[in-house]
DSSP file (Angstrom, degrees, kcal/mol; ACC not computed):
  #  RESIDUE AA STRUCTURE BP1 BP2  ACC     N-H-->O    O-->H-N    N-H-->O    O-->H-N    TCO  KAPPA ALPHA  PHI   PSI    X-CA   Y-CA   Z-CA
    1    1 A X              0   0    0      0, 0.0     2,-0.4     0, 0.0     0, 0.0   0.000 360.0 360.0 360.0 138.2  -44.7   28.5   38.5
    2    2 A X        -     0   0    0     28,-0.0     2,-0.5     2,-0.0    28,-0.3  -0.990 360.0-162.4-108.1 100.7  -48.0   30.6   39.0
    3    3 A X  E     -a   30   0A   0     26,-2.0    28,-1.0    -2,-0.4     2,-0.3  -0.916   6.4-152.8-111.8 119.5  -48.5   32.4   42.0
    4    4 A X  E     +a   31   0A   0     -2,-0.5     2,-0.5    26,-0.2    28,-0.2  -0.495  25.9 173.7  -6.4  75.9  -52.3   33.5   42.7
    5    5 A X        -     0   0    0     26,-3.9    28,-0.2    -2,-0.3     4,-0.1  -0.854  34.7-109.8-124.5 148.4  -52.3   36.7   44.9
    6    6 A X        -     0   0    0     -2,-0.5     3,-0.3     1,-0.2    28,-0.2   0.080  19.7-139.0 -49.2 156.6  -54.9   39.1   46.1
    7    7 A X  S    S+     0   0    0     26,-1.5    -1,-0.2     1,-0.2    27,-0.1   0.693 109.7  46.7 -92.7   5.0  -54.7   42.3   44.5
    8    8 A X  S    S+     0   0    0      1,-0.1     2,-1.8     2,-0.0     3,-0.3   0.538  81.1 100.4-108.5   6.5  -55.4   44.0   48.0
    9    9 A X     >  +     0   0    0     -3,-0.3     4,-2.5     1,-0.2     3,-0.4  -0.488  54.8 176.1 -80.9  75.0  -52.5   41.5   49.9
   10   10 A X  H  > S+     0   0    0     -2,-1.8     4,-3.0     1,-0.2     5,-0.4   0.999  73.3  48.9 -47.4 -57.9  -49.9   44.9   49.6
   11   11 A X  H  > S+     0   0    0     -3,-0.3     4,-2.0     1,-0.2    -1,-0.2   0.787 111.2  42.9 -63.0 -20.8  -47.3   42.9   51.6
   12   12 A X  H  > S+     0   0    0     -3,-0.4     4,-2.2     2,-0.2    -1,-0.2   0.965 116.5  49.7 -46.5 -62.3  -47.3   39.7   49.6
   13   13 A X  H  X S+     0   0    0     -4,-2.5     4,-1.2     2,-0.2    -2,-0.2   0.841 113.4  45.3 -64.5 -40.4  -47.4   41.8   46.3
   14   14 A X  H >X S+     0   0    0     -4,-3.0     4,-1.5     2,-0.2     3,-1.4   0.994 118.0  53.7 -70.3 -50.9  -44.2   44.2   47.5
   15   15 A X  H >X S+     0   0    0     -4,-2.0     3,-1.1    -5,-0.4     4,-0.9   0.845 114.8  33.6 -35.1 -75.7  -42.6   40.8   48.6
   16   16 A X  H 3X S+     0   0    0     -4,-2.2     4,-1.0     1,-0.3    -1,-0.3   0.456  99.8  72.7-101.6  23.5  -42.8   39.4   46.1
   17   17 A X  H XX S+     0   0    0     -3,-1.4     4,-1.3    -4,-1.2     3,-0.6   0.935 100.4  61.9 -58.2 -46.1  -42.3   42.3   43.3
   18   18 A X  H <X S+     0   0    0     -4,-1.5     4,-1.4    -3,-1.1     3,-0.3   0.897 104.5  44.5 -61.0 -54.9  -38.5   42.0   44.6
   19   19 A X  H 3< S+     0   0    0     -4,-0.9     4,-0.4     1,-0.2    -1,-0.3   0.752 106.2  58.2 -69.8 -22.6  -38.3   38.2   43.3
   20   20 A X  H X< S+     0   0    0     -4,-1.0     3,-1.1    -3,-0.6    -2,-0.2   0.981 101.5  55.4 -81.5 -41.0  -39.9   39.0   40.0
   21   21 A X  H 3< S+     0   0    0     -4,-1.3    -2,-0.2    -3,-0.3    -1,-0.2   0.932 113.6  44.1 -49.4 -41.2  -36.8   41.8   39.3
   22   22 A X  T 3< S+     0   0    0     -4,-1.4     2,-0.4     2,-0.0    -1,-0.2   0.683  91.3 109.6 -76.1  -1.9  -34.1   38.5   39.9
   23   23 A X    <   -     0   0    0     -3,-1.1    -3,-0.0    -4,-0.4    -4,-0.0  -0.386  56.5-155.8 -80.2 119.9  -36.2   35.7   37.6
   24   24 A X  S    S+     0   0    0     -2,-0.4     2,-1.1     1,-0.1    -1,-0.2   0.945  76.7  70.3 -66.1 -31.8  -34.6   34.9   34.7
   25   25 A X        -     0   0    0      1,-0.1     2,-1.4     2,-0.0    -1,-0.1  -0.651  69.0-156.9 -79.0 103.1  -37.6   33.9   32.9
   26   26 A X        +     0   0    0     -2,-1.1     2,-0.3     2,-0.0    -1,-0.1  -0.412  46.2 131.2 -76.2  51.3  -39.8   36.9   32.1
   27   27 A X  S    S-     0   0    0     -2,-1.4     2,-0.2     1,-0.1    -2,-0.0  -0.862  71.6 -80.0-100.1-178.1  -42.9   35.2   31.8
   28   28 A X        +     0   0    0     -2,-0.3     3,-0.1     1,-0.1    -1,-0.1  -0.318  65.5 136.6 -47.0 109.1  -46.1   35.7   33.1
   29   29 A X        +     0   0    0     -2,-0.2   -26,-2.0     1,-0.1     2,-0.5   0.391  55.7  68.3-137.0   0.6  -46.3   34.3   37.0
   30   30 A X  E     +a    3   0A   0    -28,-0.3     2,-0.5   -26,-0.0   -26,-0.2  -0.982  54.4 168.2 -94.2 110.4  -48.0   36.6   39.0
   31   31 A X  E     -a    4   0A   0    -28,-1.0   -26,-3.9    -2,-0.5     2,-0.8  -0.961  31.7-134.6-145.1 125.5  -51.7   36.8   38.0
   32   32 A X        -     0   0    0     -2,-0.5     2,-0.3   -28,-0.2   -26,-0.2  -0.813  12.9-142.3-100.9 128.9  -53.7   38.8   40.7
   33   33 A X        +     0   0    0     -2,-0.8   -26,-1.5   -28,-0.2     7,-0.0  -0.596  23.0 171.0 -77.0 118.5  -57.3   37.4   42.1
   34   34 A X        +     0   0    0     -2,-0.3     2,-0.1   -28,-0.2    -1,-0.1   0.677  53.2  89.5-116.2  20.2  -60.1   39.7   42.8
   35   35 A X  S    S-     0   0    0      1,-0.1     6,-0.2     2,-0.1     2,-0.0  -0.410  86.1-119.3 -49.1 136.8  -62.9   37.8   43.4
   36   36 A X  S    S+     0   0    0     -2,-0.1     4,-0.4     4,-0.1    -1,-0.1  -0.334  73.4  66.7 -96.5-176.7  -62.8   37.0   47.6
   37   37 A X  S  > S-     0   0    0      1,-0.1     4,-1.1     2,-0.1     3,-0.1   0.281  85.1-103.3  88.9 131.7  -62.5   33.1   48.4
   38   38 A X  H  > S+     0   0    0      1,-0.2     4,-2.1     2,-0.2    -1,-0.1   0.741 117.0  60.5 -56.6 -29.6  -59.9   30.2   48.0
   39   39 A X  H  > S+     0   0    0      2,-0.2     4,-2.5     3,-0.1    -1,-0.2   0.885 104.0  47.5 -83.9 -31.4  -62.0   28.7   45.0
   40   40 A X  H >> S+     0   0    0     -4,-0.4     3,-4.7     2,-0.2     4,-0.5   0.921 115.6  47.2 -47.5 -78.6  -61.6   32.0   42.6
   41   41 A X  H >X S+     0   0    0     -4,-1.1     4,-2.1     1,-0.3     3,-1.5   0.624 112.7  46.9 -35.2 -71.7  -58.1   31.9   43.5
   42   42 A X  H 3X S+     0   0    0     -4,-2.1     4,-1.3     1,-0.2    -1,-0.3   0.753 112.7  51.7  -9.3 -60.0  -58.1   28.1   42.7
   43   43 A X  H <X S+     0   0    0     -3,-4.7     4,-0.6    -4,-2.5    -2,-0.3   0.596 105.8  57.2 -91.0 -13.7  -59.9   28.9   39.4
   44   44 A X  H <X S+     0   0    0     -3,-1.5     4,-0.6    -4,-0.5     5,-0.3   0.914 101.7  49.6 -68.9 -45.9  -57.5   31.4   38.4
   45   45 A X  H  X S+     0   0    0     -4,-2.1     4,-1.1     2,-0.2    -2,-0.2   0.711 109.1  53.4 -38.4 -32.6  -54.4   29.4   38.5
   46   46 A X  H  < S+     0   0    0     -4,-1.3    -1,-0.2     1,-0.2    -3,-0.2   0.941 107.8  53.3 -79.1 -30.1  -56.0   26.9   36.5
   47   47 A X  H  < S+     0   0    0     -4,-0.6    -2,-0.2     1,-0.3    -1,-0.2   0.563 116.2  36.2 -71.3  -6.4  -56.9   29.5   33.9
   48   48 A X  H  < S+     0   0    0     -4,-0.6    -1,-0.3    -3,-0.1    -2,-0.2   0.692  96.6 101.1-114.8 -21.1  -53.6   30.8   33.6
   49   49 A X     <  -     0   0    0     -4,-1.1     2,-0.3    -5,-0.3     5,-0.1  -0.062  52.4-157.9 -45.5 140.9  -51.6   27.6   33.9
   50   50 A X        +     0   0    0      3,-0.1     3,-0.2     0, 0.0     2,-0.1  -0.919  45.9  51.4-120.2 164.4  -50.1   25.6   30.8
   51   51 A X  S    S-     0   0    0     -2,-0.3    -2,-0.0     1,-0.2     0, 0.0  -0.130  83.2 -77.4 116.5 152.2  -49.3   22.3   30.9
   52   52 A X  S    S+     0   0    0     -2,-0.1     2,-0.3     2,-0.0    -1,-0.2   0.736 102.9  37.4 -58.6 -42.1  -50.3   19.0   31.7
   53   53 A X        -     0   0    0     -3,-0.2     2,-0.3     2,-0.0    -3,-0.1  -0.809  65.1-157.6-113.5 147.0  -50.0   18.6   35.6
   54   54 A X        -     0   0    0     -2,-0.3     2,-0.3    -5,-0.1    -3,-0.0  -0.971   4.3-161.0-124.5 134.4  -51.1   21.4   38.2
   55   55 A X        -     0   0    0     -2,-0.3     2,-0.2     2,-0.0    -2,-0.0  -0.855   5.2-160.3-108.1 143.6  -49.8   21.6   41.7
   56   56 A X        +     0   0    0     -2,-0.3     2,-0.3     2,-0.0    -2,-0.0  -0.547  15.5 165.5-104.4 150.7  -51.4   23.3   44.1
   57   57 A X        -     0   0    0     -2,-0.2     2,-0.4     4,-0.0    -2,-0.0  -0.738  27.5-130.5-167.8 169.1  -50.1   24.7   47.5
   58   58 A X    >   -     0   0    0     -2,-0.3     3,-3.0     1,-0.0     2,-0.7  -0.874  27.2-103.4-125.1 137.8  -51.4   27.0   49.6
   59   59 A X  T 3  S+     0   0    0     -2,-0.4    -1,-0.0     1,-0.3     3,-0.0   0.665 120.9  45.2 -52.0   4.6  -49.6   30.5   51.5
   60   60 A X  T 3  S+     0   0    0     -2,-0.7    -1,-0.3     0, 0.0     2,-0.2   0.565  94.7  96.1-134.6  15.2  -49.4   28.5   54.8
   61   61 A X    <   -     0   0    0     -3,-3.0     2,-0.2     2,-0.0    -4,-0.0  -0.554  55.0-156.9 -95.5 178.3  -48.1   25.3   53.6
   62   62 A X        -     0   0    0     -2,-0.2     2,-0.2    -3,-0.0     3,-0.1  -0.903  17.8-155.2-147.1  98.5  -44.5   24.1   53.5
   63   63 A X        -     0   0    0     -2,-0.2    -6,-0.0     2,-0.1     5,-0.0  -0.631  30.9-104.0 -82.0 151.7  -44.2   21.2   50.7
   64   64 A X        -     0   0    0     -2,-0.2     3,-0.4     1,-0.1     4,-0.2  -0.023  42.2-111.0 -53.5 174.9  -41.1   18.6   51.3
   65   65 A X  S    S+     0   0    0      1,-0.2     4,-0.1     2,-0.1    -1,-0.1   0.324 114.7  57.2 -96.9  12.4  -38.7   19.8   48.7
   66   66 A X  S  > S+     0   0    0      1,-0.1     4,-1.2     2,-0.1    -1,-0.2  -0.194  74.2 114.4-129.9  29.6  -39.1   16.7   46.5
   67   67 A X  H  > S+     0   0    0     -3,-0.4     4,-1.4     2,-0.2     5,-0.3   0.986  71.6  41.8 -94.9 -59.9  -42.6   17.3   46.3
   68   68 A X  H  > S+     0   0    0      1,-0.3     4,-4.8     2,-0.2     5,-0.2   0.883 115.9  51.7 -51.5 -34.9  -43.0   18.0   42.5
   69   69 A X  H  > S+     0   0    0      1,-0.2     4,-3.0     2,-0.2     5,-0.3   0.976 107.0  52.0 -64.4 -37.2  -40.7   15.2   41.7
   70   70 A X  H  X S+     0   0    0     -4,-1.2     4,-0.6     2,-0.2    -1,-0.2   0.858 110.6  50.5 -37.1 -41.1  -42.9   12.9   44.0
   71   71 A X  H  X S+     0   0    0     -4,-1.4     4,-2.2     2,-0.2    -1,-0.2   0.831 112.0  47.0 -90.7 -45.1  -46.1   14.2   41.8
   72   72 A X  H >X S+     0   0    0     -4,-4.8     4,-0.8    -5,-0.3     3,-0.6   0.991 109.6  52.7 -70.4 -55.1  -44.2   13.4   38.5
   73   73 A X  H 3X S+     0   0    0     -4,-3.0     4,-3.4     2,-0.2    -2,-0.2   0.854 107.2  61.7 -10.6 -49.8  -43.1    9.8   39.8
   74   74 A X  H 3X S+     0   0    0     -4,-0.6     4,-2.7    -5,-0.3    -1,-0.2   0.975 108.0  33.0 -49.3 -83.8  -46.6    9.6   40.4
   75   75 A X  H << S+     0   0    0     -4,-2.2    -1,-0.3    -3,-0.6    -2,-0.2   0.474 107.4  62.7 -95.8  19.6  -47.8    9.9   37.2
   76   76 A X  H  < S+     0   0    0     -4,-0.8     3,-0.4    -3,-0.2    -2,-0.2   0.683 103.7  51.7 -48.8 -52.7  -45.4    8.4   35.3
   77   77 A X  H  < S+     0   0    0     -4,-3.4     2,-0.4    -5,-0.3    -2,-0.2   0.871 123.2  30.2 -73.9 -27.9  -46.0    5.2   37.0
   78   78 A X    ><  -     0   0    0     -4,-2.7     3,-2.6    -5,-0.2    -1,-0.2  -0.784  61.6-172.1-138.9 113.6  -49.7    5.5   36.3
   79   79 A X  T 3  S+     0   0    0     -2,-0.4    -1,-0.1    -3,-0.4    -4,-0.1   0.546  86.1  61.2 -73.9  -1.0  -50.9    7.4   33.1
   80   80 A X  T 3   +     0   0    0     -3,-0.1     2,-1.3     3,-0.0    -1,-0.3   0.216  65.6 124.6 -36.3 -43.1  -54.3    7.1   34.4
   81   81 A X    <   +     0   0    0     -3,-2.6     3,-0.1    -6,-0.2    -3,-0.1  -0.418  36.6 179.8 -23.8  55.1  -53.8    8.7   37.0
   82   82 A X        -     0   0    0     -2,-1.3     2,-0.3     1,-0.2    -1,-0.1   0.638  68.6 -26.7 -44.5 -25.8  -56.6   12.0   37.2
   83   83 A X        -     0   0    0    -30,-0.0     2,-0.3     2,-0.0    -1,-0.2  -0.781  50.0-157.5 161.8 156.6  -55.2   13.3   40.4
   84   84 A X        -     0   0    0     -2,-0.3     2,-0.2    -3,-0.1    22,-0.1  -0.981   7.3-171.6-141.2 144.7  -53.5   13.0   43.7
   85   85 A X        -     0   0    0     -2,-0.3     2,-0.3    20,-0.2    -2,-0.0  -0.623  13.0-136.9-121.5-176.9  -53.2   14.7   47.2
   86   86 A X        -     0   0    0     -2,-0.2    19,-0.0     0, 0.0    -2,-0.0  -0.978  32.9 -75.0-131.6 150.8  -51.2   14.6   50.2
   87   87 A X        -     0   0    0     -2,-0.3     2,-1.0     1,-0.1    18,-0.0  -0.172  37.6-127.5 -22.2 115.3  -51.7   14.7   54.1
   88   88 A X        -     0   0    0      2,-0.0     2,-0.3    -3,-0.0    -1,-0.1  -0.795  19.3-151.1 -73.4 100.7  -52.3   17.5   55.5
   89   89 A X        -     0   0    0     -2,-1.0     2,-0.6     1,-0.0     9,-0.1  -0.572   4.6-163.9 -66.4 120.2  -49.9   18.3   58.6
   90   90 A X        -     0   0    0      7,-0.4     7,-1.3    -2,-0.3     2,-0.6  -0.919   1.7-168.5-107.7 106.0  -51.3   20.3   61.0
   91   91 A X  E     +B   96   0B   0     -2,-0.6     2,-0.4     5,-0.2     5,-0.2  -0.774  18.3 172.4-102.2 147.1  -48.5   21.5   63.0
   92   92 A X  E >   -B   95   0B   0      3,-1.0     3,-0.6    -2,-0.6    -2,-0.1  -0.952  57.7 -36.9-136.5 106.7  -50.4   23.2   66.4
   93   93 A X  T 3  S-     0   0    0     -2,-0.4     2,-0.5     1,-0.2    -1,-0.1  -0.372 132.0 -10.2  82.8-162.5  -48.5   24.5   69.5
   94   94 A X  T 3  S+     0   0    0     -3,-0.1     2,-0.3     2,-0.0    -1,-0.2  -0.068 128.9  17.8 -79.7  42.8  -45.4   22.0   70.1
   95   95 A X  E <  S-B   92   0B   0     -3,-0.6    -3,-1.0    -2,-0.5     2,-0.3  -0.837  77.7 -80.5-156.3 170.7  -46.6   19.4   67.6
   96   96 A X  E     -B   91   0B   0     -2,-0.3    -5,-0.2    -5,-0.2    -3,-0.0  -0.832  43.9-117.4-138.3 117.4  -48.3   18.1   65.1
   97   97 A X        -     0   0    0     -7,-1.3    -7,-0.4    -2,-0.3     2,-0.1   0.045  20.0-135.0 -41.0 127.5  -51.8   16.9   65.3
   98   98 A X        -     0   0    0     -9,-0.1     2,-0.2     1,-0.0    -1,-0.1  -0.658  20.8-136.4-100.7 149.5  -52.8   13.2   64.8
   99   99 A X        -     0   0    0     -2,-0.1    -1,-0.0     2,-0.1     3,-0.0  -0.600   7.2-128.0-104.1-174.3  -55.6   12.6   62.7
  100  100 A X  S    S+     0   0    0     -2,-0.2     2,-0.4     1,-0.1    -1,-0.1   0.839  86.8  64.9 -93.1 -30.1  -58.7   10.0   63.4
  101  101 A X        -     0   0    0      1,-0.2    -2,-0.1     2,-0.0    -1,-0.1  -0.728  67.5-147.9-110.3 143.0  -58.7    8.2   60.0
  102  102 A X  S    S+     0   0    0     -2,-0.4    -1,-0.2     1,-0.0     2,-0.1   0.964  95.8  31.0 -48.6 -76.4  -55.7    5.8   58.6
  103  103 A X  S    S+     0   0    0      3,-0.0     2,-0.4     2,-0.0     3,-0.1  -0.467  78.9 177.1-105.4 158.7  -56.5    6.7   55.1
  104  104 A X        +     0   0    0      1,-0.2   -17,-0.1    -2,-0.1     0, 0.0  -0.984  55.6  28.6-157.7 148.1  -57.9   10.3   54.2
  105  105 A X        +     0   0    0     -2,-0.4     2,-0.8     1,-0.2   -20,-0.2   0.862  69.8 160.9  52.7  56.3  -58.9   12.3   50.8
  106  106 A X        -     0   0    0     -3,-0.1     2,-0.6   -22,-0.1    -1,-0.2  -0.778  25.3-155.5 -73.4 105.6  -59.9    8.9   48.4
  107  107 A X              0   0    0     -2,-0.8     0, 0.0     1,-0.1     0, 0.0  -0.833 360.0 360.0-108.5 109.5  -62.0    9.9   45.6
  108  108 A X              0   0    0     -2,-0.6    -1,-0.1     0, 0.0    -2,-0.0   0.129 360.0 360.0 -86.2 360.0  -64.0    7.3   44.4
């Protein structure tokens, strides 16, 4: 796990200095952006990342908890696979927002 944070975000960075003293696994997972914009941010995580698959999520989402397993399922079943998303839940007010189209993020 990689997390991406601004180097000016103080309260993030004291937050989560506390969880890097309990991780048993000292490597490298905190890598700080200072370039402004979601796509630096984006384009650091891939640069420090190893591995075959990258997941993404973003400091306001909340992934199901079966979400990584979902993503390996995924490509297991097809090894072809180049990439995959999910809906985006918009939760607003006492709800959650319907969207207009059945199917949404296809990349042709």
């Amino acid at each position: 796990m990689i997390v991406v944070a601004r180097h000016d975000d103080h309260a993030t960075l004291d937050w989560l200095r506390t969880r890097e003293a309990n991780r048993p696994d000292r490597r490298r997972w905190l890598v700080l952006v200072y370039k402004p914009g979601i796509v630096a941010a984006y384009n650091l995580g891939i640069e420090s990342a190893t591995g075959d698959v990258l997941c993404f999520t973003e400091e306001n989402a909340a992934p199901h908890p079966d979400w990584i397993a979902r993503i390996a399922r995924a490509f297991r079943r097809d090894p072809a696979l180049g990439g995959l998303g999910g809906r985006h839940i918009v939760h607003e007010r006492d709800g959650i927002l319907q969207g207009k189209k059945p199917r949404v993020g296809i990349v042709r």
